[in-house]
C-alpha positions in Angstrom: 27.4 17.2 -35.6 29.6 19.9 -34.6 33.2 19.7 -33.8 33.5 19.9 -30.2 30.7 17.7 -29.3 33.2 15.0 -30.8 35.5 16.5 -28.6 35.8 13.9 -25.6 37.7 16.6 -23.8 35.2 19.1 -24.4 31.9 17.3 -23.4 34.0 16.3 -20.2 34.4 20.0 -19.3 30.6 20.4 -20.4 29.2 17.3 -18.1 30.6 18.1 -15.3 29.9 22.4 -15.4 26.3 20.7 -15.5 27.0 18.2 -12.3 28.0 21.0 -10.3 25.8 21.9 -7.0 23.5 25.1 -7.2 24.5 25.7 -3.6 27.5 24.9 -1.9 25.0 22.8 0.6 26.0 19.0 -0.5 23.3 17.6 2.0 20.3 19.5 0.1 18.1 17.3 -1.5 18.2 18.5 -5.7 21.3 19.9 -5.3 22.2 18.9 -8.8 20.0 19.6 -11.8 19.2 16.2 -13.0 17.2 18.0 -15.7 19.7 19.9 -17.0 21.8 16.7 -16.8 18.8 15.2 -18.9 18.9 17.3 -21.6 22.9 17.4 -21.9 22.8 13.3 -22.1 20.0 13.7 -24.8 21.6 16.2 -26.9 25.0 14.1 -26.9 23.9 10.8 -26.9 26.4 8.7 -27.6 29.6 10.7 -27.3 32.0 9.1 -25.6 34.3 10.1 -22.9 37.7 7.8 -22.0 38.2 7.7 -18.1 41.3 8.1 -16.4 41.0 5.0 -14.7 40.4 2.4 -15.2 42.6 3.4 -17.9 40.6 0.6 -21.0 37.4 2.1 -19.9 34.9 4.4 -21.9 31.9 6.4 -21.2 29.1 6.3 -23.7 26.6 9.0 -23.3 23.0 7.7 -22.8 19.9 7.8 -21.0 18.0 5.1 -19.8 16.8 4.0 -23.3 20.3 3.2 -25.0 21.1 0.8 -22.5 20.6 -2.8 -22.1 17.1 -1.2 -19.6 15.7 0.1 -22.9 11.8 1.2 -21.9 12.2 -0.7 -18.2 11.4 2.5 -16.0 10.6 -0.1 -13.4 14.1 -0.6 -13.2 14.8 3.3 -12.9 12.6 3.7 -10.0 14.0 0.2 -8.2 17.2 2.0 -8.1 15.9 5.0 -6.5 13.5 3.3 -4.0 14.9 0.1 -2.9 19.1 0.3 -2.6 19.6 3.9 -0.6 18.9 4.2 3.0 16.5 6.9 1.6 14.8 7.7 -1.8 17.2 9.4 -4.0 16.2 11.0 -7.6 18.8 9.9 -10.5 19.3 10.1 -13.6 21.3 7.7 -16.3 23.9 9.5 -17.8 26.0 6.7 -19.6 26.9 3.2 -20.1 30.8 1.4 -20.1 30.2 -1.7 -22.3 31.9 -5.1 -22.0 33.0 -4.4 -18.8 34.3 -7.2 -16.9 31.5 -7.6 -14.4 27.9 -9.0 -12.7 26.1 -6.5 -14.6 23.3 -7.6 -17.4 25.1 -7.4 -20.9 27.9 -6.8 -19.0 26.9 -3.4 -19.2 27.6 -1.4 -16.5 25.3 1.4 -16.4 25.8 5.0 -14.8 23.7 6.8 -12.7 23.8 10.5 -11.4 22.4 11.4 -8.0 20.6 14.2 -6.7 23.1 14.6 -4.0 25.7 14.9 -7.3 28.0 11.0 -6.2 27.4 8.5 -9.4 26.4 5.5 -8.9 26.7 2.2 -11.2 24.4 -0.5 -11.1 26.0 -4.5 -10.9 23.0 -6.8 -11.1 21.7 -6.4 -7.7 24.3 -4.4 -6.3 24.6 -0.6 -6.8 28.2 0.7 -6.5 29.3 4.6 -5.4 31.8 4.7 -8.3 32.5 8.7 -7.4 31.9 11.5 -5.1 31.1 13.2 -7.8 31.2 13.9 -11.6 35.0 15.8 -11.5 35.8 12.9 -9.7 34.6 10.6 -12.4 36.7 12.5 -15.0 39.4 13.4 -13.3 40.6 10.9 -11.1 38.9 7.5 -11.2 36.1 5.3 -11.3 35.8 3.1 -8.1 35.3 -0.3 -9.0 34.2 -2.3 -6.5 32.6 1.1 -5.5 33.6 3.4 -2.7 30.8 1.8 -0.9 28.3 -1.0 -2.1 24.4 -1.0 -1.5 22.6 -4.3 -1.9 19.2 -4.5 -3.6 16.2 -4.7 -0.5 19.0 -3.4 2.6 17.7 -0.4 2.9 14.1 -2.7 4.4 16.7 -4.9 6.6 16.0 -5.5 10.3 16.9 -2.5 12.3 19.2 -3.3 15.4 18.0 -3.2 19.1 19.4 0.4 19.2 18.0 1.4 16.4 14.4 0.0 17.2 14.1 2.0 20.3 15.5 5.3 18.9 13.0 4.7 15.9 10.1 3.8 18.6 11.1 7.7 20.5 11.0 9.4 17.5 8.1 11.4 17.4 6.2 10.3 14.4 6.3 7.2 16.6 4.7 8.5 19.5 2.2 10.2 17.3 1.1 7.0 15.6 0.5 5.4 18.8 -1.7 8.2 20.2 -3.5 8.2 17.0 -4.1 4.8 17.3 -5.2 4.4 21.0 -7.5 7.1 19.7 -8.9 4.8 17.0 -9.1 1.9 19.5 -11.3 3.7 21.7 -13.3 5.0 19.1 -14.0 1.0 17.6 -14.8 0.1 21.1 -17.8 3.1 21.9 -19.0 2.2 18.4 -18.8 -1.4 19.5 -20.5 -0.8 22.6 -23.5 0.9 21.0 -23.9 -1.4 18.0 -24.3 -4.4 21.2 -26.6 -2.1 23.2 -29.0 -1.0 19.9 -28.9 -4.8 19.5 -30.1 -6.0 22.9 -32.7 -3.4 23.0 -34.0 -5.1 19.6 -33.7 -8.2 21.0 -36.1 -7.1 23.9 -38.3 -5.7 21.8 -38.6 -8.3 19.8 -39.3 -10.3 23.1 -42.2 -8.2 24.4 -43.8 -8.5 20.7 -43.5 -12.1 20.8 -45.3 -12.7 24.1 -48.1 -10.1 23.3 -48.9 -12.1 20.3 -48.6 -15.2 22.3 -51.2 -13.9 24.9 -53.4 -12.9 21.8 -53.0 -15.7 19.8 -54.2 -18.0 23.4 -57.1 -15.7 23.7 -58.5 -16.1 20.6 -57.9 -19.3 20.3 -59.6 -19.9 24.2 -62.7 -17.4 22.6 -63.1 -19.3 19.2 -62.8 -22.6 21.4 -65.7 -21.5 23.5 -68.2 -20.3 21.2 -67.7 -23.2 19.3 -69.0 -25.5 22.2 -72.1 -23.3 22.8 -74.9 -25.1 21.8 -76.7 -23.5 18.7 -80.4 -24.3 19.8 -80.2 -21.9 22.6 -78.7 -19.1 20.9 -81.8 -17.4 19.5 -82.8 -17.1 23.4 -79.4 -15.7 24.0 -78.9 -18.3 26.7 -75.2 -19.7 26.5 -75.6 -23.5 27.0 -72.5 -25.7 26.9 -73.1 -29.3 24.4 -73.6 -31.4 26.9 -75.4 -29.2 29.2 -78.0 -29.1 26.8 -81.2 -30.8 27.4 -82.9 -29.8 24.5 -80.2 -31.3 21.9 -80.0 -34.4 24.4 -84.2 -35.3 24.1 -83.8 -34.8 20.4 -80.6 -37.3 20.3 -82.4 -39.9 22.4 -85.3 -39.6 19.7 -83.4 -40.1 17.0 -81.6 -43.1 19.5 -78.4 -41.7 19.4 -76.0 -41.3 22.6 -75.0 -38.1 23.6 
């Protein structure tokens, strides 16, 4: 390894040319080139850089997979998602180990921001340790930080004040309209699913009662020719059984009763 990369001095001066903004807009979002940041903590991983203060303390180069989070990328993206008020890229740039603390391993590891403050994460708490890298080096790591996030407060209840600005806002309003728009929408459809299936109904209905009335009349037709009395057919005379004088002579004979 060459000389000045053991240079703690040196890679100081080094990390923080590469934590510097591209534009002097500290509000735009990737104003620090976490990839360039990247590949500095990859190609000096595990140099070390003694802080100013706390005075005991030491930076150890590293990304994400020399530290205690070894292949946990969960854990990456919980820290960008779910302590800011908004989603904020980072990027691990080092570890302080055995530091006097909440943190897993008592490992307290070191996160860069997009925005270019650093950030270190204490079990369930994430601390802004620096405005900014120079910072870091230069004057001191703020432990407690500068200001503390908790894990999940960024989904906390909004205030009364805050509720009603959110509910004027107009993504608001357009969700609303959207939605009444969808509401309406479900109800037509509703309407003519119910109509399509009381016209069925009624249909079905008028079918019913025309087979009805056929079925009766068939049933009346077969009924009646059945009771004509077969003797007189032949001289296509319709004779009811016990109309019949024929089939009643020829009962008597045979003394049955008709």
């Amino acid at each position: 390894m060459r000389k000045w990369i053991t240079d703690g001095a040196r890679v100081r001066s080094v990390f923080v040319g590469h934590g510097k903004f591209r534009n002097h807009n500290q509000h735009k979002y990737h104003a620090v080139d976490l990839c360039g940041i990247a590949n500095f903590v990859k190609h000096h991983c595990n140099s070390t850089i003694p802080l100013v203060k706390p005075r005991s303390c030491t930076l150890r180069i590293c990304g994400l997979e020399e530290t205690v989070y070894e292949g946990d990328e969960e854990q990456l993206e919980a820290w960008k998602d779910y302590y800011l008020p908004e989603r904020m890229e980072m990027e691990v740039i080092g570890a302080i180990d055995d530091f006097p603390c909440d943190a897993f391993g008592l490992q307290l590891v070191l996160l860069l921001g997009e925005d270019g403050r650093v950030f270190a994460c204490e079990d369930e708490l994430l601390h802004l340790v620096a405005r900014n890298l120079r910072d870091l080096f230069q004057c001191e790591m703020a432990f407690p930080g500068i200001e503390t996030f908790k894990l999940g407060e960024c989904f906390e209840e909004p205030t009364e004040e805050e509720y009603l600005e959110m509910m004027e806002s107009e993504d608001v309003k357009e969700m609303k309209k959207l939605h009444i728009e969808y509401r309406e929408s479900l109800e037509l459809d509703l309407l003519n699913t119910m109509n399509e299936i009381a016209q069925s109904r009624d249909v079905h209905k008028q079918k019913q009662v025309v087979s009805e009335e056929f079925t009766s009349s068939t049933k009346q037709r077969f009924q009646e020719n059945a009771s004509i009395c077969s003797c007189k057919v032949e001289n296509r005379e319709k004779v009811w059984y016990n109309q019949c004088h024929y089939r009643a002579f020829c009962l008597s004979s045979h003394g049955l009763i008709v």
